[in-house]
C-alpha positions as CSV (number, residue, x, y, z in Angstrom):
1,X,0.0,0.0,0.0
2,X,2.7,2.1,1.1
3,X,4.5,1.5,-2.3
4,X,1.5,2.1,-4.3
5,X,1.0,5.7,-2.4
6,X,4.6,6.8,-3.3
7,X,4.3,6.0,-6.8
8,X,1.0,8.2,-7.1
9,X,2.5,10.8,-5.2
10,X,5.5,10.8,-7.8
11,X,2.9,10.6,-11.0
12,X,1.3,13.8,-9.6
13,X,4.5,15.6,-9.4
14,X,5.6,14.6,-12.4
15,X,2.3,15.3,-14.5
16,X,1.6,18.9,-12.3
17,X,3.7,21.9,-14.5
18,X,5.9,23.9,-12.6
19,X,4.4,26.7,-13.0
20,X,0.2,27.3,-12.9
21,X,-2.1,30.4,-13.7
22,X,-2.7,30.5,-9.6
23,X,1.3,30.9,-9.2
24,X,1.1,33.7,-12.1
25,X,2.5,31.7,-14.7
26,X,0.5,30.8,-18.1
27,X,1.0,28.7,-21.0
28,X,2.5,30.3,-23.9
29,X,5.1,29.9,-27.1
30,X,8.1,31.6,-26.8
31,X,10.5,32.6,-29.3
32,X,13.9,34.7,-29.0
33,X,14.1,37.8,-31.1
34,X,16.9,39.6,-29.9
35,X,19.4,41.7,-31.9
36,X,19.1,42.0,-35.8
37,X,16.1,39.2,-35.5
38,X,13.9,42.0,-33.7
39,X,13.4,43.7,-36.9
40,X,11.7,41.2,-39.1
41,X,9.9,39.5,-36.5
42,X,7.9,43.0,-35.5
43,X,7.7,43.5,-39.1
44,X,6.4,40.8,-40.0
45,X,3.7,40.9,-36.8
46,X,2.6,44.0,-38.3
47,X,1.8,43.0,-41.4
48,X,0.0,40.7,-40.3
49,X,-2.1,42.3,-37.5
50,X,-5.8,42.7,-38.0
51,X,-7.8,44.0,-35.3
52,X,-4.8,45.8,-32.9
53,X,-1.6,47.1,-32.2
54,X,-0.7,48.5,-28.9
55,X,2.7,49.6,-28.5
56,X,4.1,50.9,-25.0
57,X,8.1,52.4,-25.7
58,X,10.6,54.4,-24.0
59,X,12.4,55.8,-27.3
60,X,10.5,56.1,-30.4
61,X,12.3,58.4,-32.6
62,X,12.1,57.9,-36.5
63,X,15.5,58.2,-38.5
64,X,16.4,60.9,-40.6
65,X,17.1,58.1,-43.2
66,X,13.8,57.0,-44.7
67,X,15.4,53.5,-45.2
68,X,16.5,52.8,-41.9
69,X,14.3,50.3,-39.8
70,X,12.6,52.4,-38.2
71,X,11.1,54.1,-40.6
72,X,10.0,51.1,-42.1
73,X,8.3,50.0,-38.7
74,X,6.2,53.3,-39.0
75,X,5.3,52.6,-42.4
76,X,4.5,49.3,-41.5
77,X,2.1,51.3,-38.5
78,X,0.5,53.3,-41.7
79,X,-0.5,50.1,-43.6
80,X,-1.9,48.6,-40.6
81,X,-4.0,52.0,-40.0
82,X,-5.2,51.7,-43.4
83,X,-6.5,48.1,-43.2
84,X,-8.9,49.1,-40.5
85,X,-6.2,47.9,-37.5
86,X,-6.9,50.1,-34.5
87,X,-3.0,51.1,-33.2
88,X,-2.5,53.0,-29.7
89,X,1.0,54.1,-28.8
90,X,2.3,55.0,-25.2
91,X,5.3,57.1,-25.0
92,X,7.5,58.4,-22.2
93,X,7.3,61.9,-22.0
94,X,9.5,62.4,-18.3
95,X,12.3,64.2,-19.5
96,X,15.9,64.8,-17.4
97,X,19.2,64.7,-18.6
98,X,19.1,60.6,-19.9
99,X,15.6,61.4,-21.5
100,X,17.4,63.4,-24.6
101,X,14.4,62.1,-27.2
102,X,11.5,62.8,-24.1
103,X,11.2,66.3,-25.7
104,X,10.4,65.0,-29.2
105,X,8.0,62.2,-28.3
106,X,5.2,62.0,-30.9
107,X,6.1,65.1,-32.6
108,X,7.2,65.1,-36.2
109,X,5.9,63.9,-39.4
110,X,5.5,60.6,-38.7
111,X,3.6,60.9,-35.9
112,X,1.7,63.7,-37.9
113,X,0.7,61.1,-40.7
114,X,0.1,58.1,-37.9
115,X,-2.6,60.6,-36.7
116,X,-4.1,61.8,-40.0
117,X,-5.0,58.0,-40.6
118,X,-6.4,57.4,-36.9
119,X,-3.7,56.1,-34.6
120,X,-4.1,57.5,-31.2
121,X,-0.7,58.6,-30.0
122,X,-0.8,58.7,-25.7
123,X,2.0,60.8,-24.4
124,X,2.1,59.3,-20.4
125,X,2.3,61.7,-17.8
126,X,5.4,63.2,-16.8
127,X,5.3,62.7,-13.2
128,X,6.7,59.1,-14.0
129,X,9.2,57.7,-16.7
130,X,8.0,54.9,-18.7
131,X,10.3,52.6,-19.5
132,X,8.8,49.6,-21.7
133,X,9.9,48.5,-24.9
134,X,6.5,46.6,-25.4
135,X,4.2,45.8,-28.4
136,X,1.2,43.5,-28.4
137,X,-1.0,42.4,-31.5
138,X,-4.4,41.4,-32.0
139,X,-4.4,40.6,-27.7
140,X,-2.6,37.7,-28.3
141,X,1.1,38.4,-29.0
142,X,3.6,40.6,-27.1
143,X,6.5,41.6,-27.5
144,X,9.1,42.5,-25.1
145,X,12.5,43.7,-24.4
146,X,15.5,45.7,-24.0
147,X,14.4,47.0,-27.7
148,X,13.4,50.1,-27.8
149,X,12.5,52.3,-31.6
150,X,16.3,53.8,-32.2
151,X,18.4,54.3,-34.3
152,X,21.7,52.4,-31.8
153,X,18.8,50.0,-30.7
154,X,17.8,48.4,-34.4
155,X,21.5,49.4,-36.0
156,X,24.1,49.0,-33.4
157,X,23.4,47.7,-30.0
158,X,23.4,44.0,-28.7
159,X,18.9,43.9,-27.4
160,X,16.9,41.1,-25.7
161,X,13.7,40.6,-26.8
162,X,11.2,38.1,-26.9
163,X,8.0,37.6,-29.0
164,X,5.2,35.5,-26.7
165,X,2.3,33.9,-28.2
166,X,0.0,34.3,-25.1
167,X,-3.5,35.3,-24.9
168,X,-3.6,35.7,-21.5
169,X,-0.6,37.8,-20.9
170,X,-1.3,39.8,-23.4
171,X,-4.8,41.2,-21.8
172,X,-2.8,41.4,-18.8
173,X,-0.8,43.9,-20.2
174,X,-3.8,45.4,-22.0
175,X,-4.9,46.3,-18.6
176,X,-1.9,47.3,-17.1
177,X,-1.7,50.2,-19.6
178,X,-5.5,51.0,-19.0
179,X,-4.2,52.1,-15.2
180,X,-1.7,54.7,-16.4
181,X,-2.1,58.1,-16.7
182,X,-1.7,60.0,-19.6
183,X,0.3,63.7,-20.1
184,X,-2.2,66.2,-18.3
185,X,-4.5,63.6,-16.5
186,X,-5.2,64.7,-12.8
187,X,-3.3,61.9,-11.0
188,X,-6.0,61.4,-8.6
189,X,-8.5,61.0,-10.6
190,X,-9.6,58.2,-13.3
191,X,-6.5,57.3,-15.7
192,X,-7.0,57.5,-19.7
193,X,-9.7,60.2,-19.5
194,X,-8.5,62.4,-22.3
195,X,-8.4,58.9,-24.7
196,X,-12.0,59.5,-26.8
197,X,-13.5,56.8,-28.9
198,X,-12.2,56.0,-32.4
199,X,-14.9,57.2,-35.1
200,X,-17.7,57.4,-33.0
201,X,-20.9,57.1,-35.2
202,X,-23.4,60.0,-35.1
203,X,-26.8,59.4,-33.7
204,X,-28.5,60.6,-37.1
205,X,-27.1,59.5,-40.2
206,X,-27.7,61.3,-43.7
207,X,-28.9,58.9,-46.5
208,X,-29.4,61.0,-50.4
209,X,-33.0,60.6,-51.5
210,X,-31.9,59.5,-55.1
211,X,-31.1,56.2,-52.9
212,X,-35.1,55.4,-52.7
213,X,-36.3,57.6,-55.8
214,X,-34.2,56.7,-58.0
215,X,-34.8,53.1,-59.6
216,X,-31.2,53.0,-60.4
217,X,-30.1,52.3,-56.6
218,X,-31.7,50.8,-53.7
219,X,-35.1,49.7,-55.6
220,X,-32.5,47.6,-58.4
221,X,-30.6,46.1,-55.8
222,X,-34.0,44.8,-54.3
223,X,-35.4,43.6,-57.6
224,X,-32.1,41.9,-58.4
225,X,-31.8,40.5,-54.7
226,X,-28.5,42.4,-54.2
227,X,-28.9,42.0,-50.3
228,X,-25.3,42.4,-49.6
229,X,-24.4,45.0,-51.8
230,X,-27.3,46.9,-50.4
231,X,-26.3,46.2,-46.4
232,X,-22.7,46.6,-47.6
233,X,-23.2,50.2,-48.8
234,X,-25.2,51.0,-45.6
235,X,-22.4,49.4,-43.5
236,X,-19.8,52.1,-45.8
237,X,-22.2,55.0,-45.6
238,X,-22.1,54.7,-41.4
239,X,-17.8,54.7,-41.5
240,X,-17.7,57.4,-43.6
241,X,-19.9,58.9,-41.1
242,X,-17.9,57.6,-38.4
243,X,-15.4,59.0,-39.7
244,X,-16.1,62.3,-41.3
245,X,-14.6,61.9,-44.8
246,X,-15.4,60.4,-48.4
247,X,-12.3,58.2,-49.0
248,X,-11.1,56.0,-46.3
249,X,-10.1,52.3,-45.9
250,X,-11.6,49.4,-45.1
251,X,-10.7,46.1,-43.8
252,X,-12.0,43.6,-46.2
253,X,-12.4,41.1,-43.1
254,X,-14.2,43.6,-40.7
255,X,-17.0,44.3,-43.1
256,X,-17.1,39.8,-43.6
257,X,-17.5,40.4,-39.7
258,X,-20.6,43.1,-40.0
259,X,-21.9,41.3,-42.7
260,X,-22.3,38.6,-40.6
261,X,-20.6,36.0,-43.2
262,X,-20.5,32.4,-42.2
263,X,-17.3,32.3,-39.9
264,X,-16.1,28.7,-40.7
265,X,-15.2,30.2,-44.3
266,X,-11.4,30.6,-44.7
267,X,-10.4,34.2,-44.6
268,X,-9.6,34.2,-48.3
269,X,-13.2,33.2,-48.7
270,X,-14.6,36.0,-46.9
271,X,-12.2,38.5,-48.5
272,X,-13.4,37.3,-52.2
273,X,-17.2,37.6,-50.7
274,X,-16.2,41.2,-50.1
275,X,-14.4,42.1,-53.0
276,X,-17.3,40.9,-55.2
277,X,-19.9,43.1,-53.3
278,X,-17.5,46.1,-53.6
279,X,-17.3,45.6,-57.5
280,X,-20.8,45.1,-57.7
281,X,-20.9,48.6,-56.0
282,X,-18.4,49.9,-58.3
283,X,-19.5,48.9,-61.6
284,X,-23.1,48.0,-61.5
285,X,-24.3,50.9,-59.7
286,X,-21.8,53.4,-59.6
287,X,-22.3,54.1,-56.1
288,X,-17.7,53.8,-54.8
289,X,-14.7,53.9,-56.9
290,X,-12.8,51.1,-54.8
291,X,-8.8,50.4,-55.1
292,X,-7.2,47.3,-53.8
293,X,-4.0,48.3,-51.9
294,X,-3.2,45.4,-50.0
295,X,-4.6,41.7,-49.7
296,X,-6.6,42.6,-46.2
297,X,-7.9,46.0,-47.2
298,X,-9.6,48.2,-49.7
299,X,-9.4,52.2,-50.3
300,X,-13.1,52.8,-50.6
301,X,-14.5,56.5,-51.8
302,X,-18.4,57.3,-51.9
303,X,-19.7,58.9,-54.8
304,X,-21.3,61.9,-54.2
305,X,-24.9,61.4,-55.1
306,X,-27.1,65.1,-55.3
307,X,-29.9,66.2,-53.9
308,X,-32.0,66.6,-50.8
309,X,-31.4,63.8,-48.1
310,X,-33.0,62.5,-45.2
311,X,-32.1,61.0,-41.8
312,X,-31.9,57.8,-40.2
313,X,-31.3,57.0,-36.3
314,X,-27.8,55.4,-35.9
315,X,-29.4,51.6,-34.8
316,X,-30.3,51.2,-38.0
317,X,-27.0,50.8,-39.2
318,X,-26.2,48.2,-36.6
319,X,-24.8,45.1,-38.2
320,X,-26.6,43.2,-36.2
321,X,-29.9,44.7,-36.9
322,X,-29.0,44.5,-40.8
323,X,-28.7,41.1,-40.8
324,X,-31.6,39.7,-38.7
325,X,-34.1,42.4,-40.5
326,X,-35.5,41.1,-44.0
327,X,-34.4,43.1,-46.9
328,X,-38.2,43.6,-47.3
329,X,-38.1,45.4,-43.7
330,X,-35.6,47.2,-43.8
331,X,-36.8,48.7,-46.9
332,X,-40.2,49.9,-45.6
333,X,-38.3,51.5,-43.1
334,X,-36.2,53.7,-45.3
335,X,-39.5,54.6,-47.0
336,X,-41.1,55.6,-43.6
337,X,-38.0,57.7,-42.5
338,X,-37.7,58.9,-46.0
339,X,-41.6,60.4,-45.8
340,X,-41.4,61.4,-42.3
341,X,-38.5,63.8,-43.8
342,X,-41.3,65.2,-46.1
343,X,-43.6,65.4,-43.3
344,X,-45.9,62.4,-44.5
345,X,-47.1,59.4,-42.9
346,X,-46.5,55.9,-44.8
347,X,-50.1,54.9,-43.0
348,X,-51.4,57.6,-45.6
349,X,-50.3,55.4,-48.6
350,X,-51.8,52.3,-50.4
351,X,-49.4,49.2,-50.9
352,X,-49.3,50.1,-54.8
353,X,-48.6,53.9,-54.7
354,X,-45.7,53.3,-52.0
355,X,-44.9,50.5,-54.9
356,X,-45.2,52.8,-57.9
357,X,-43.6,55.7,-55.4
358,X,-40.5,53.6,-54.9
359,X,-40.1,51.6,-57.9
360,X,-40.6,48.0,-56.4
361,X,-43.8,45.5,-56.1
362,X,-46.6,46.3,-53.6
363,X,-46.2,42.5,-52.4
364,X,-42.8,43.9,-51.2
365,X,-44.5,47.0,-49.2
366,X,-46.6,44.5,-48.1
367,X,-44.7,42.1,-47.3
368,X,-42.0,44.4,-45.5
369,X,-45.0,45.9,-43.2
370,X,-45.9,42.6,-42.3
């Protein structure tokens, strides 16, 4: 018996890992990136990031060179921005005597352009240094080191770094930098105050009236059962909102996601699924001109379309409420707001003048009231 008891007590230690989430410690792949590896190992996470970038660094001071790596980390920041990758920087802004580059954080052109295309650029509060060298990607990967974005650090110097694949870890140190304060935050108040929302969407939205009066658009694409063209331009008509301007990009992947495409297609499904609706867009109704800058993303701009407009209330651009409502529905209720802008009532309307009104079938009025 006593035999039996040692051996399972020296099964369990064997079997139980060093190291347990309760004792801090999590599962995760680790590989070594130090020195001249650092550089195409980020780069490479970049390019490939496609919901986030959060970066967290001591030094981040572009070269005068535009080849030098750093410069082509930056650039690899602006092609992230204009796939539709959300990227936050942290930088130190305590300066003394060591902190020589302090005084230039996020200043320059760089920066400038990193801005222009929607990266939010947190300078920390000067009543303490910051001192990382950390990036993490789509809350799963981080990176950290001795690294930090310098000219001696990518060129010259002998760096540690690591690059973890950890889940876990990484909304660790999501939160972590949630807690500091940025550069004129009352210390004892609530950190990350002055941080707004990315793009936040209106509460009215302005949709042209040559949308529903005009055969050519929304009443084709319902005769021709061009649901996800249709949803699709809705879906682009709230980012421009979003994000005041004509011409922005896309993430051919985030609108799969708000168009509520089946997610056990392959990626390169979804962006094909995409890319068809945009042409459709493009060439059958002439409502974008559409570029295809990279594999992930698109450079979308809206054709300006004359005329009066009317308003719509911000839900019903949800993509959640576009895809459970039939295209019937949803219809209807652009007719509705679209009287209600002319001061009329839909009640005040048979099923076939609302038809012969809006260039469709009274079944559809009919069957979109129902």
């Amino acid at each position: 018996m006593k035999k039996f008891i040692l051996l399972l007590l020296l099964f369990c230690f064997i079997s139980t890992p060093l190291g347990t989430a309760q004792d801090g410690f999590h599962p995760a792949r680790v590989k070594d990136i130090s020195d001249r590896a650092y550089e195409k190992a980020v780069i490479q996470l970049l390019d490939n990031a496609k919901e986030s970038i959060t970066i967290s660094m001591y030094i981040m001071k572009p070269a005068a060179d535009a080849r030098h790596p750093i410069n082509r980390l930056m650039k690899d920041l602006e092609e992230a921005l204009e796939r539709g990758v959300e990227v936050k920087i942290y930088i130190n802004t305590k300066i003394d005597e060591s902190d020589r580059f302090a005084a230039e954080a996020g200043k320059g052109e760089a920066f400038d352009t990193l801005r222009e295309k929607g990266a939010q650029i947190c300078p920390v509060t000067s009543r303490y240094r910051l001192h990382d060298k950390m990036i993490i990607v789509d809350s799963r990967y981080v990176v950290i080191g001795s690294t930090n974005w310098s000219v001696t650090a990518l060129s010259d110097n002998f760096e540690s770094s690591v690059l973890i694949d950890s889940s876990v870890l990484a909304e660790q140190r999501l939160e972590r930098m949630k807690s500091i304060h940025l550069k004129g935050e009352d210390l004892r108040g609530p950190p990350q105050i002055s941080i707004k929302k990315t793009y936040p969407l209106p509460e009215l939205i302005e949709l042209p009236m040559a949308l529903m009066n005009n055969k050519g658009y929304f009443p084709r694409m319902l005769s021709k059962q061009d649901n996800r063209a249709m949803d699709l331009y809705l879906l682009l008509i709230a980012e421009s909102h979003r994000r005041g301007a004509k011409e922005f990009y896309v993430s051919l992947e985030k609108l799969a996601g708000r168009l509520n495409l089946p997610q056990d297609w392959s990626a390169t499904a979804l962006r094909r699924q995409v890319i068809k609706s945009l042409r459709k867009l493009e060439s059958k109704y002439s409502l974008i001109d559409v570029q295809f800058k990279h594999t992930r993303a698109a450079k979308v701009k809206l054709i300006d379309i004359p005329g009066e407009t009317f308003l719509l209330k911000d839900d019903f651009f949800d993509p959640s409420f576009l895809y459970e409502q039939r295209q019937n529905s949803k219809f209807v209720l652009l007719i509705k707001a679209y009287l209600e802008a002319e001061g009329k009532d839909i009640a005040d309307f048979s099923h076939t003048e609302l038809g012969r009104m809006f260039y469709v079938d009274r079944t559809t009025i009919w069957e979109g009231l129902r």
